[in-house]
Each structure stands twice: as C-alpha cells, then as structure tokens.
KEPANU-569684 format. One record per residue (C-alpha): x, z negated, y. Coordinates in Angstrom, 1 decimal. Layout:
N
X,Z,Y .
...
END
This chain:
237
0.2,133.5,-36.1 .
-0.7,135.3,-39.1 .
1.5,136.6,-41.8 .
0.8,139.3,-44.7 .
2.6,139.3,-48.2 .
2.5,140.7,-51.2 .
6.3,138.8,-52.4 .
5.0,135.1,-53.4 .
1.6,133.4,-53.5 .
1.1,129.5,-54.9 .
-2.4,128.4,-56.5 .
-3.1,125.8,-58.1 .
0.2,124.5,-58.2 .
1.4,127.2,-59.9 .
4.2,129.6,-57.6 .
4.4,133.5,-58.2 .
6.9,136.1,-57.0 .
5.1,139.3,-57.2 .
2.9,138.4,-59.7 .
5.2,136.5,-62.0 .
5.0,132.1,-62.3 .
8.5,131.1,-61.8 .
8.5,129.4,-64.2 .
8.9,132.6,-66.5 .
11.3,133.4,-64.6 .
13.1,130.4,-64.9 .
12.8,130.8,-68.5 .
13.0,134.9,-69.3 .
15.0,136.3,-66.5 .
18.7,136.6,-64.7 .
19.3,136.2,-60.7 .
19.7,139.7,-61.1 .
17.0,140.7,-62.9 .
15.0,138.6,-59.8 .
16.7,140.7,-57.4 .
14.9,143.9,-59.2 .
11.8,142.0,-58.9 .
12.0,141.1,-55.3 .
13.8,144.2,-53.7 .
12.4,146.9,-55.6 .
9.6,145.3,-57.1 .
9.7,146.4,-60.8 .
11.7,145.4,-63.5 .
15.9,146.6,-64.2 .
16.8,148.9,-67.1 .
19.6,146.7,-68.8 .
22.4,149.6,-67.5 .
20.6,148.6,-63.8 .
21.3,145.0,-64.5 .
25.0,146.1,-65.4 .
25.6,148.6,-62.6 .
24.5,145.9,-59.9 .
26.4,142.8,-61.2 .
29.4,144.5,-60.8 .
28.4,145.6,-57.3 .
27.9,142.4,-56.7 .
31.3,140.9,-58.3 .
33.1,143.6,-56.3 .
31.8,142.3,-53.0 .
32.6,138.5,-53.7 .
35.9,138.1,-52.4 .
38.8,140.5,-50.9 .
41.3,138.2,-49.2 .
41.5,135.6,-46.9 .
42.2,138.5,-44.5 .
38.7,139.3,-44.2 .
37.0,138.3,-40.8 .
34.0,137.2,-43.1 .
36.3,135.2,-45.0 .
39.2,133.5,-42.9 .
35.9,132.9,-39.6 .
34.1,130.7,-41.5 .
37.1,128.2,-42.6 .
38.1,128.4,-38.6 .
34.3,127.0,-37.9 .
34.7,124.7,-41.1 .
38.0,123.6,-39.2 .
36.6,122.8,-36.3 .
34.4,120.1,-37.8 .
31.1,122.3,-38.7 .
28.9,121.5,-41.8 .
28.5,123.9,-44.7 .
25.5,126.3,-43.4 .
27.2,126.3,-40.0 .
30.6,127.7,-41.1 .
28.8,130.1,-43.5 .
26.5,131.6,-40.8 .
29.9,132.1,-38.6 .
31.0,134.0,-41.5 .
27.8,136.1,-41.6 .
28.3,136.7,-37.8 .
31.6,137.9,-38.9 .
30.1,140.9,-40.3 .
30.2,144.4,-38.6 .
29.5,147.8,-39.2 .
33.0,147.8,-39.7 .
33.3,144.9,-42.4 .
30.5,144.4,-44.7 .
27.6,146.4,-42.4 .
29.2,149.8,-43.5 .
27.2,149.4,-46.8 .
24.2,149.8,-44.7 .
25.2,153.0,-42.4 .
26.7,154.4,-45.2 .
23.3,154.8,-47.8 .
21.6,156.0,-44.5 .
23.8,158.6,-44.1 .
24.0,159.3,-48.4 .
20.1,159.1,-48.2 .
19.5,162.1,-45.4 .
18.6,165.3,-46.6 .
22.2,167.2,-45.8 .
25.0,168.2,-47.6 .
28.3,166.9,-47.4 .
29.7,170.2,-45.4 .
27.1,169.2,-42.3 .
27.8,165.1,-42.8 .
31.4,165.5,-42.4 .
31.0,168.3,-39.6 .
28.4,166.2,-37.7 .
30.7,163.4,-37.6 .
33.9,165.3,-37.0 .
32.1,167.1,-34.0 .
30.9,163.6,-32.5 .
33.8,162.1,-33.1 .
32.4,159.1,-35.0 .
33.4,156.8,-37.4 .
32.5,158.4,-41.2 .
30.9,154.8,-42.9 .
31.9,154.1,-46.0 .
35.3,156.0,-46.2 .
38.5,155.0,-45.3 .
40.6,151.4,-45.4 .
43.4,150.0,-43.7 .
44.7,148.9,-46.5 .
44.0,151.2,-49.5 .
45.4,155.1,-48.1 .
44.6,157.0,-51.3 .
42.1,154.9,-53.4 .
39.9,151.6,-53.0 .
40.2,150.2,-56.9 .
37.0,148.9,-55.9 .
35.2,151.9,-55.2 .
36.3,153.9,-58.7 .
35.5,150.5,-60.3 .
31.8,150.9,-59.3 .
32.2,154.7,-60.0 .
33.3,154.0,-63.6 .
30.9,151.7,-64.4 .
27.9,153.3,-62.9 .
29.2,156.7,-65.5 .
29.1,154.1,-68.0 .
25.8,153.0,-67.5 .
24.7,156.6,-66.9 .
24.0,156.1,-63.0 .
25.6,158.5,-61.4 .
23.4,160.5,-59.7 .
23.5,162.5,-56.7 .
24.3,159.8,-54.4 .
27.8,159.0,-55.9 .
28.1,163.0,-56.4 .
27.4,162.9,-52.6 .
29.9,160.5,-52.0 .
33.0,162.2,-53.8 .
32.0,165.5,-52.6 .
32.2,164.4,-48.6 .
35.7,162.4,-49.4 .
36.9,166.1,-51.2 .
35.8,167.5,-47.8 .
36.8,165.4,-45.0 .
40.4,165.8,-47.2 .
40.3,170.1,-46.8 .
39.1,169.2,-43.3 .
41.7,167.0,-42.3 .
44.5,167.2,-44.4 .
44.8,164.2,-45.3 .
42.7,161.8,-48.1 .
40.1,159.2,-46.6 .
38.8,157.5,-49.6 .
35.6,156.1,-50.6 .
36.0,152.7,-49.7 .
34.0,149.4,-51.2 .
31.3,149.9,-48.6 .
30.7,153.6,-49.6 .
30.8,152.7,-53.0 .
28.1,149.8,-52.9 .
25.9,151.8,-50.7 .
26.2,154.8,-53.2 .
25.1,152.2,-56.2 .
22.6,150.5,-54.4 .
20.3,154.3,-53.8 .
20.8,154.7,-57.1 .
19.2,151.7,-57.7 .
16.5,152.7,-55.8 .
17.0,150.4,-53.2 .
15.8,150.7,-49.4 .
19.0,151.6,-47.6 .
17.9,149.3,-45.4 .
18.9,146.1,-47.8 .
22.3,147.1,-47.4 .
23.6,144.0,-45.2 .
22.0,142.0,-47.2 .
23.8,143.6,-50.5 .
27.1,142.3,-49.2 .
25.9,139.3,-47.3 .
24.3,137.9,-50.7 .
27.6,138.0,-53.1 .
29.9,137.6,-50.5 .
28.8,133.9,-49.5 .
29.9,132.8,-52.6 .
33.2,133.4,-51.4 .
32.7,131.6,-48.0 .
31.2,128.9,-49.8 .
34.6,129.0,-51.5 .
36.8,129.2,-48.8 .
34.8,126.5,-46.9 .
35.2,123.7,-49.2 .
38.7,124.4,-49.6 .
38.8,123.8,-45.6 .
37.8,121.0,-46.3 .
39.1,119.6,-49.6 .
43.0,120.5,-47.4 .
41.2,117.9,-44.4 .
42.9,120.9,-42.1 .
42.3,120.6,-38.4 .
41.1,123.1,-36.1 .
43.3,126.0,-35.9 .
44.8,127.7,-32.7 .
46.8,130.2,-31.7 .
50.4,130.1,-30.8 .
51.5,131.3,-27.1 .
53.6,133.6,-28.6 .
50.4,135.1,-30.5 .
48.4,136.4,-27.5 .
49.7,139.4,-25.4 .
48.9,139.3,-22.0 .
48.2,143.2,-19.5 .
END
C-alpha cells in the first residue's frame, strides 16, 4: 500500500505541513490561518482570516434541537465515551442538516444563472440547498450575519451575489420568500474563499464539534441515564 502527499513530510525530526516546520506555525500562525494552509494551500489575506472565523462561529452551535446536537448526548447517555458520542453526532448529519453547505457551493459553483438554478429545480421538483428553514420564514440572522461581514471584509463576490439573486427568484416564482439559510450562506463564503466545494461537510463538521463536545460533557457532568421515548410519543399506522 502506497500513499502520495504533498500535505506533511517529517525529516530529521523536524515535521512540515506543506512546507512549513510546525513549529512556526506553532509560533507565527492561527488555527485559522492553518486551515488556509492545508485547504487551499496558500496563505489568508487578514479580511479571509475574518470572513472564515465568523463562518466558523456561526456554525458552532444552534440549539439542542439539532439532530447533530441533541444525537450525540443520547449516545453519551447511553454510556458511550467521548469520540463515540461525537461520531454519532457526525452521523447525525444530512444533506438536510449540516451536508447542505456542501450541495449548495456545487450548485453556486456551476456555470448557470440563477433563472436556470431555480427553474431546474422547480421542474424536478427537488429540494433547493441552502435556502429555506423550518424555523426562520423570512430571514436566517445567520446568513445576513455572514453576508455583512463578508461586505465588510470586501468578499462579496459573485457567489453571495448568486445566492441573493436565486432567493429574489425563487420569491417572484413562488410567491412566497425562501431565505438563504446558514448552509447557503457558509457554502457562499467558503467559494469565496476559494475553497473546493467539496470541503463543505467538513466546513460544518469542523466548528460544529465543538458544540458536541459541549453538549457531551454536560451529558455527562448531569450523570443522566439513557433516554427513551414515552408510549405516548410514538404513533403507530
């Protein structure tokens, strides 16, 4: 079995992620900054560095409601160790929670205009990623967070243009407003970023275990046992 890499090497003792001992980086750089390094493989402009910790803040934590959130304290409940419960929580995520980010910067990052996006989808009847919450009708704070402070740091490009143009016409379409959601807004930063579309499970998976982490050790700091449902809770055809 043979594997090829350009990401890390280690000689003489010494460790380096794309060419740089980590060590320096240890010393000279941010997480973040390290994310540039490993994702993209160059170096953030400071407004970069900006635009993606608040990405990352945004997707940290958004209620115990969340499948990726409330999943892994039921496997912490039911007397799993720390990586277990978080990779329940990972296993939590869908297209529909969390994978979204992906599906939605493939669908940003296609050659089309919004017009054919929203008619493509509207003639197969699929789900639009990125748009739309069960929660927030009108407007995802989250999403015109990121929108604000990517205009702050100069970042919005076409991608977020993109973004606002298809929720403007999926609303003369249909009548009705689907906002850009969290998903649609962190898929929107992360091309902007320059990042492969591809990296977008891992853009939510990566901040968002902090808030498992969270959620598991309160599991176990209350010494809960394992939950279950009620009768009453489960409808039967």
């Amino acid at each position: 079995m043979q594997f090829k890499t350009n990401i890390s090497v280690t000689k003489n003792g010494r460790h380096f992620v794309r060419g740089h001992d980590v060590v320096e980086l240890i010393n000279e750089h941010t997480l973040v900054e390290t994310i540039f390094l490993l994702w993209r493989g160059s170096w953030p402009r400071l407004e970069e560095v900006k635009l993606l910790e608040a990405m990352l803040v945004a997707a940290v934590e958004n209620g115990l409601e969340a499948p990726s959130l409330y999943v892994p304290r039921v496997s912490a409940s039911a007397g799993n160790n720390m990586h277990t419960a978080l990779a329940a929580g990972i296993l939590a995520i869908g297209e529909r929670h969390g994978g979204a980010v992906e599906a939605a910067a493939m669908m940003l990052s296609q050659p089309k205009s919004a017009a054919d996006m929203v008619a493509e989808f509207m003639r197969d009847k699929k789900y639009l990623p990125g748009f739309g919450h069960k929660i927030y009708k009108d407007e995802d704070p989250r999403a015109t967070a990121l929108q604000t402070k990517a205009a702050q740091c100069g970042l919005v490009g076409k991608f977020f243009t993109l973004a606002k143009e298809i929720e403007t016409k999926v609303e003369l379409t249909k009548g009705k407003k689907i906002p850009l959601n969290i998903d649609g807004a962190l898929a929107a930063g992360m091309l902007e970023l320059h990042f492969d579309p591809r990296l977008g499970k891992a853009l939510f998976i990566l901040p968002r275990l902090i808030g498992m982490a969270a959620h598991v050790l309160e599991e176990y700091q209350q010494g809960n046992s394992y939950y279950r449902l009620e009768a009453n809770e489960i409808k039967h055809d």
